[in-house]
C-alpha positions, 0 to 999 in steps of 0.5 A: 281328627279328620286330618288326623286319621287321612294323614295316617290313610296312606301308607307310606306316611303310617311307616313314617310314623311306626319309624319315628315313634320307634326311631331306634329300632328303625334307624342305626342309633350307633352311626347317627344321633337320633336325640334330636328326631330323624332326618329326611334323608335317613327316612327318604333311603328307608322308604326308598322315595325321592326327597320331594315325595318324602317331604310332601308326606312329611308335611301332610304329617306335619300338618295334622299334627303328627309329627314335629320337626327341630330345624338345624342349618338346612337340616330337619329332623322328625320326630313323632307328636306323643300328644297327638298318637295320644289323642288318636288312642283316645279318640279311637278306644272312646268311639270304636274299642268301648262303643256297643254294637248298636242293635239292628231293629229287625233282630 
């Protein structure tokens, strides 16, 4: 979960992931065909980095399980880990959301 949660700390890698959970809404579905995830190129002209600084956040992405990519040629495209954004939720609403304030002894 550390991985997880330090991945999702910087905030150009939380946008990455808020774009490739809702490529559609991020990305022109009519010119490009995001079926198949999103390419570095088409995230690199939206968060405006370079293609180095975008790989290196995709790859911190990848590594904590975030993301998945299918590799074409020289081509990857991105897509977001349901199953990971899943245990996240859970993790999240198990420890912070249901949790009961623990009661201060002094009170």
């Amino acid at each position: 979960m550390h991985k997880i949660l330090s991945a999702l700390a910087n905030e150009v890698r939380l946008n990455i992931m808020v774009w490739l959970a809702n490529p559609y809404e991020y990305f022109d579905g009519d010119k490009y065909d995001l079926s198949r995830g999103v390419c570095v190129g088409l995230i690199q002209k939206k968060a405006g980095l370079s293609q180095p600084a975008i790989s290196q956040n995709l790859a911190i992405l990848e590594a904590a399980g975030l993301v998945n990519f299918k590799k074409e040629g020289q081509w990857r495209h991105y897509c977001c880990n349901p199953d990971s954004v899943k245990t996240l939720v859970e993790f999240l609403e198990t420890n912070l959301v249901k949790r009961r304030p623990i009661k201060n002894k002094r009170s």
